[in-house]
PyMOL CGO cylinders between C-alpha atoms (Angstrom):
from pymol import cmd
from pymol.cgo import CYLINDER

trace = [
    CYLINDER, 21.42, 12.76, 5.75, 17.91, 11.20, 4.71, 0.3, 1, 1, 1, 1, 1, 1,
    CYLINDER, 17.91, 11.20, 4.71, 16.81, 11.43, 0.51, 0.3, 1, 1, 1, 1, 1, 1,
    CYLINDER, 16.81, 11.43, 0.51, 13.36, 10.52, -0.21, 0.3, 1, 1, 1, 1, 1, 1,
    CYLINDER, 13.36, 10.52, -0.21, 12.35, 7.64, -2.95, 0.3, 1, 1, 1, 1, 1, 1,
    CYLINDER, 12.35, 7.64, -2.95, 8.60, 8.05, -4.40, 0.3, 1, 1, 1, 1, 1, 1,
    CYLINDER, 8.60, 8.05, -4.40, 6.90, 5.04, -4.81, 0.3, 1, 1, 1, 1, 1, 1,
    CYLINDER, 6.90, 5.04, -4.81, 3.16, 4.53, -5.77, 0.3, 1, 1, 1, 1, 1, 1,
    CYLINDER, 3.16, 4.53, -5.77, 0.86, 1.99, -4.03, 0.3, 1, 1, 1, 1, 1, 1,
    CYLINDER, 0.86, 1.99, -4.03, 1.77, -0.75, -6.19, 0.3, 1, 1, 1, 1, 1, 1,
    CYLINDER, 1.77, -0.75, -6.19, 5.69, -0.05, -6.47, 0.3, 1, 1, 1, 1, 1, 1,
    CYLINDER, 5.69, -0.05, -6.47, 5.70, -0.30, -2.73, 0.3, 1, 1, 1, 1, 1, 1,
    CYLINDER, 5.70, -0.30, -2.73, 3.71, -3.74, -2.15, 0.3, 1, 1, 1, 1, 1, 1,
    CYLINDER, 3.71, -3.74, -2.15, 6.55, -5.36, -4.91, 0.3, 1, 1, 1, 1, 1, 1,
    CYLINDER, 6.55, -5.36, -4.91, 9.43, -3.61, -3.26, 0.3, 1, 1, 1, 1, 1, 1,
    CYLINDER, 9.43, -3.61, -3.26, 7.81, -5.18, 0.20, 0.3, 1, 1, 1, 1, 1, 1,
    CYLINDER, 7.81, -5.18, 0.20, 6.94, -8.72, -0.97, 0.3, 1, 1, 1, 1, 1, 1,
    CYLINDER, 6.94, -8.72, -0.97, 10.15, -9.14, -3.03, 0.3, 1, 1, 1, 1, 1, 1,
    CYLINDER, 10.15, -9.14, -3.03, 12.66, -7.31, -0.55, 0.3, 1, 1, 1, 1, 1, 1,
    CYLINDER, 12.66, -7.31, -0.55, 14.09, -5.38, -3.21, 0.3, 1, 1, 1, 1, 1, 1,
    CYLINDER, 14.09, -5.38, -3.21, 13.08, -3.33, -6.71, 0.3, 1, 1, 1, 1, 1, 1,
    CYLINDER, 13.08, -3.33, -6.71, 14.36, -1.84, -9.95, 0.3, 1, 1, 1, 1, 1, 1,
    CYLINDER, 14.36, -1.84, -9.95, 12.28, 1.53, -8.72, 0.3, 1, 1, 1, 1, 1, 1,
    CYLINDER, 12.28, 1.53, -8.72, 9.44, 3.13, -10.87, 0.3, 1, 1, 1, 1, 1, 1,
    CYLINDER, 9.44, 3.13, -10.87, 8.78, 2.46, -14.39, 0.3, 1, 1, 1, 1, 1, 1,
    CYLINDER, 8.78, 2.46, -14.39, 11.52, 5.76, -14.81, 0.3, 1, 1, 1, 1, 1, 1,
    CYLINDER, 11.52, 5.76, -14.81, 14.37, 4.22, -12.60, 0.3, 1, 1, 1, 1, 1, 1,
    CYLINDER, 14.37, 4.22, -12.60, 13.94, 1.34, -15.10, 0.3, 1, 1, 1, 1, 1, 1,
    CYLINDER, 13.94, 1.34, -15.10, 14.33, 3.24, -17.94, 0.3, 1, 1, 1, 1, 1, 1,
    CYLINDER, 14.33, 3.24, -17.94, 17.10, 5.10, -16.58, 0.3, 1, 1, 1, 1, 1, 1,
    CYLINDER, 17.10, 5.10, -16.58, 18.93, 2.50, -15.50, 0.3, 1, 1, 1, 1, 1, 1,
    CYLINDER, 18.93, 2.50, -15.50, 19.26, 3.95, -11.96, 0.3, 1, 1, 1, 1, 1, 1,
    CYLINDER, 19.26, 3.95, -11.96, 16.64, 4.50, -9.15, 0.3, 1, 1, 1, 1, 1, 1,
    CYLINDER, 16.64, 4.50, -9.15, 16.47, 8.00, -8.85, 0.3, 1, 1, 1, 1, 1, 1,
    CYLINDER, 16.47, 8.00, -8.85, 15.78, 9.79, -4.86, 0.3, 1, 1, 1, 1, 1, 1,
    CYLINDER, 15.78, 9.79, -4.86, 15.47, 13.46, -3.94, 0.3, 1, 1, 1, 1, 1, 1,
    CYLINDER, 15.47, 13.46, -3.94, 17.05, 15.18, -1.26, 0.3, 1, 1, 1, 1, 1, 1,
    CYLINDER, 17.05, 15.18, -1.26, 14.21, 16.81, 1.07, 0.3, 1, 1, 1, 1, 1, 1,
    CYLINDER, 14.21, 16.81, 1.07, 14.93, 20.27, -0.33, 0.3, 1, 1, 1, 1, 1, 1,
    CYLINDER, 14.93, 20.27, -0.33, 14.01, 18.45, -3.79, 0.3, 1, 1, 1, 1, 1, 1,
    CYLINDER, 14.01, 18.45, -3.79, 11.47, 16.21, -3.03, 0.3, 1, 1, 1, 1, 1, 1,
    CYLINDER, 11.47, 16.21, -3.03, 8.02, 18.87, -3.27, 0.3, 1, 1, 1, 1, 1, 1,
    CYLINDER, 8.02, 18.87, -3.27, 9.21, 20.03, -6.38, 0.3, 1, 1, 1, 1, 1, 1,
    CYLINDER, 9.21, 20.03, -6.38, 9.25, 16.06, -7.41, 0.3, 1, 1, 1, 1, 1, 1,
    CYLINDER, 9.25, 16.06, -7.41, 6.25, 15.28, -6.15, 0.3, 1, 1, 1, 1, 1, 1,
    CYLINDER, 6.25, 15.28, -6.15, 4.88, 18.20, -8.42, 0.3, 1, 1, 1, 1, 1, 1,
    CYLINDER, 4.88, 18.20, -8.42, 6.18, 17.60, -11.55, 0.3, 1, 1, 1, 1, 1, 1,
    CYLINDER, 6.18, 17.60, -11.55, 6.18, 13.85, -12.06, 0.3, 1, 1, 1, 1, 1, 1,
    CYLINDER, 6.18, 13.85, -12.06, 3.79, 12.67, -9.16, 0.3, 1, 1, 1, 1, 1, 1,
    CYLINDER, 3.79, 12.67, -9.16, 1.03, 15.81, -9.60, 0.3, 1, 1, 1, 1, 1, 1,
    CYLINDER, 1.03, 15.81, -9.60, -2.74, 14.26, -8.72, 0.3, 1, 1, 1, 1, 1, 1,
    CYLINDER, -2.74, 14.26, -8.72, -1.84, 11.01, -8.08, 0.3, 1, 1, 1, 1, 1, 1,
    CYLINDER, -1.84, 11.01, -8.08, -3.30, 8.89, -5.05, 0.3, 1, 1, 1, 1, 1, 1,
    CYLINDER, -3.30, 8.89, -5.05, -1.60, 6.21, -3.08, 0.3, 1, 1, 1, 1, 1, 1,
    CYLINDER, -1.60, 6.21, -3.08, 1.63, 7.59, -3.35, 0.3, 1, 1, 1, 1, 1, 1,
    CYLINDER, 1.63, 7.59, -3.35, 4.77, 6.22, -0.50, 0.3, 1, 1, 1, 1, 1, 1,
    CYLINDER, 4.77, 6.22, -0.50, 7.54, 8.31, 0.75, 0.3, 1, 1, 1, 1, 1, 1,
    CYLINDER, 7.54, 8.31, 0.75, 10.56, 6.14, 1.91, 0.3, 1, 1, 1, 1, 1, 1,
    CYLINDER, 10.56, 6.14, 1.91, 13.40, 7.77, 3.71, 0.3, 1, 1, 1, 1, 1, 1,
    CYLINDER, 13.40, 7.77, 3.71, 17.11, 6.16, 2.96, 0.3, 1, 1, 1, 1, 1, 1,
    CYLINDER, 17.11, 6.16, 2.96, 19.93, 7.22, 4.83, 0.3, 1, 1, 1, 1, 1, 1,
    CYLINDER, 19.93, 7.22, 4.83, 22.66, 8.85, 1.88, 0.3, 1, 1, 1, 1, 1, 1,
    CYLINDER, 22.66, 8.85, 1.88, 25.34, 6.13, 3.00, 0.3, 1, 1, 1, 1, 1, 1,
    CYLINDER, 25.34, 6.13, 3.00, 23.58, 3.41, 0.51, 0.3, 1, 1, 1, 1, 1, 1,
    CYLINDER, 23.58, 3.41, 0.51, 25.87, 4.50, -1.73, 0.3, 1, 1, 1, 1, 1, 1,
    CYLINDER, 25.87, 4.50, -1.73, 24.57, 7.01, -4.49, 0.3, 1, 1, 1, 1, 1, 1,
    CYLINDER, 24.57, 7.01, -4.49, 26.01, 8.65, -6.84, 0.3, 1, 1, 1, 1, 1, 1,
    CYLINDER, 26.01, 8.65, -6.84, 24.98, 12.41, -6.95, 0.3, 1, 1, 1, 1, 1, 1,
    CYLINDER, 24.98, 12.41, -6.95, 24.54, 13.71, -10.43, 0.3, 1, 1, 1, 1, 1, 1,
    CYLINDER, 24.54, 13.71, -10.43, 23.43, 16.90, -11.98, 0.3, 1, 1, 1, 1, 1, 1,
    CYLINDER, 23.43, 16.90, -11.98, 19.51, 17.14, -13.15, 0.3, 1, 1, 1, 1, 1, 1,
    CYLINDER, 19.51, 17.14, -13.15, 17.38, 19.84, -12.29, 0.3, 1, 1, 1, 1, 1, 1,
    CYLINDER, 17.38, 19.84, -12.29, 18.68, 22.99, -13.02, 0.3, 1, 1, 1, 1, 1, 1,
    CYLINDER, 18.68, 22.99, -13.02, 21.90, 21.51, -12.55, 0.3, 1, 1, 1, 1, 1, 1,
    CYLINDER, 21.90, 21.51, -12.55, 21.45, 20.44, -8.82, 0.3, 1, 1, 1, 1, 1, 1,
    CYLINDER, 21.45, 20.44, -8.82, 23.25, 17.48, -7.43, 0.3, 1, 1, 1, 1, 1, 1,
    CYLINDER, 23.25, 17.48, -7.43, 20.26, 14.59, -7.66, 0.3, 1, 1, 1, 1, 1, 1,
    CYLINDER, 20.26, 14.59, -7.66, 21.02, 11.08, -5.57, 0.3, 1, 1, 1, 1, 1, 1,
    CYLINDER, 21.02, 11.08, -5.57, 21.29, 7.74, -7.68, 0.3, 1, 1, 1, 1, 1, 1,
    CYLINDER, 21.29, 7.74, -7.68, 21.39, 4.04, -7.00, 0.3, 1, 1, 1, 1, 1, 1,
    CYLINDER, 21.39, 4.04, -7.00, 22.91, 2.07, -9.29, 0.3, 1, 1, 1, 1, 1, 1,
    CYLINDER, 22.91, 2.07, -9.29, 21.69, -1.13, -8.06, 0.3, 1, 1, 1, 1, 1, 1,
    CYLINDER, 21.69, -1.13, -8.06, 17.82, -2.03, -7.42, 0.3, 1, 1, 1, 1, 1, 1,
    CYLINDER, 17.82, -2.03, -7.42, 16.60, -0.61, -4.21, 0.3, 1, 1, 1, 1, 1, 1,
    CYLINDER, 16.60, -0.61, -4.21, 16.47, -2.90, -1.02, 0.3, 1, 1, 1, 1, 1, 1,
    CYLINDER, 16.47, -2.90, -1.02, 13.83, -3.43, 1.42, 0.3, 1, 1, 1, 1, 1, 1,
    CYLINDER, 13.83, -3.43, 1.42, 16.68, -3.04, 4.30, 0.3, 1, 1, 1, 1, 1, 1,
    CYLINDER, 16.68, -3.04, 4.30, 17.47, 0.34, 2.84, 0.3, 1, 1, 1, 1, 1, 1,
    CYLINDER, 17.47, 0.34, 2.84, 14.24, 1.73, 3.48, 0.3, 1, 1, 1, 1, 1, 1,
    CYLINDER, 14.24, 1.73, 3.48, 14.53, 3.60, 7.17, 0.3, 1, 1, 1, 1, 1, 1,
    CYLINDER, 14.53, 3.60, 7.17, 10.81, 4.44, 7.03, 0.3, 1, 1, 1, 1, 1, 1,
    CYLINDER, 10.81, 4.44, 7.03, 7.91, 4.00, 4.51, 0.3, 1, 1, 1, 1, 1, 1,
    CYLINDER, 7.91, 4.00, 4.51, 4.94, 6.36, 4.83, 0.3, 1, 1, 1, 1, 1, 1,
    CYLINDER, 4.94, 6.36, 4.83, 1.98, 7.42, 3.01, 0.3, 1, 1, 1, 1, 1, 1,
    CYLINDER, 1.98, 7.42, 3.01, 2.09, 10.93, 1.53, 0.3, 1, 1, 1, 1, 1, 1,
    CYLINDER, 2.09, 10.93, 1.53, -1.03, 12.38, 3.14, 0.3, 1, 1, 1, 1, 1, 1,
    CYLINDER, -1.03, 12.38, 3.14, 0.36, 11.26, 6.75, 0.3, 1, 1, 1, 1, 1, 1,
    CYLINDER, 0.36, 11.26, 6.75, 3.98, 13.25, 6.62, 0.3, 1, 1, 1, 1, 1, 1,
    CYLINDER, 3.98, 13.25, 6.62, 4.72, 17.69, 5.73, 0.3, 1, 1, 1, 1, 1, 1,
    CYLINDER, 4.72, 17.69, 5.73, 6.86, 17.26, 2.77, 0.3, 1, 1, 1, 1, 1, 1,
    CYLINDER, 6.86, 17.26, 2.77, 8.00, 20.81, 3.31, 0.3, 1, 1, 1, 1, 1, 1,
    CYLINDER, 8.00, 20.81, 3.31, 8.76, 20.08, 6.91, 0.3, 1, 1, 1, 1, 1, 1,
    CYLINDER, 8.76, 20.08, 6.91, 11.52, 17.13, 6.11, 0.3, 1, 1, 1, 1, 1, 1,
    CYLINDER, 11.52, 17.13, 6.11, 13.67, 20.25, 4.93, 0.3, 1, 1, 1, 1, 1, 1,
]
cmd.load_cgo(trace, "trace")
């Protein structure tokens, strides 16, 4: 199974020219880099990511090794407790070029 990491513009070009990142500002804070399953990713995108431009959707394959925890409403939310590696990443794509809602 695929889960979805948001990254903005800038996120992206350090995960790219360093091979690997703590995540977002968030994942920092959190401790963990936190990913969304497909059924969860539009209602991400609309509460933290609402209006912003430039945004990247990268697709990792659920073997990375997360560790699903309860956010949301209680619903099981993917973790990685490590920073995020460019060889994760199975694809990297801007927003406006992929249907969120068809990944589901």
């Amino acid at each position: 199974m695929l889960v979805y990491k948001v990254l903005r513009g800038s996120e992206w070009a350090e995960l790219e020219a360093a091979g690997e990142s703590p995540g977002a500002p968030v994942d920092r804070a959190d401790g963990f880099v936190h990913f969304s399953t497909a059924t969860q990713l539009p209602e991400t995108l609309a509460k933290h990511f609402a209006g912003e431009s430039g945004l990247m959707i990268l697709a990792v394959d659920d073997s990375a090794g997360f560790t699903w925890e309860p956010s949301r409403g209680g619903a099981l939310f993917p973790h990685l407790y490590r920073p995020l590696r460019r060889a994760d990443v199975l694809w990297a794509r801007p927003l406006g070029e992929i249907d969120v809602e068809a990944l589901a």
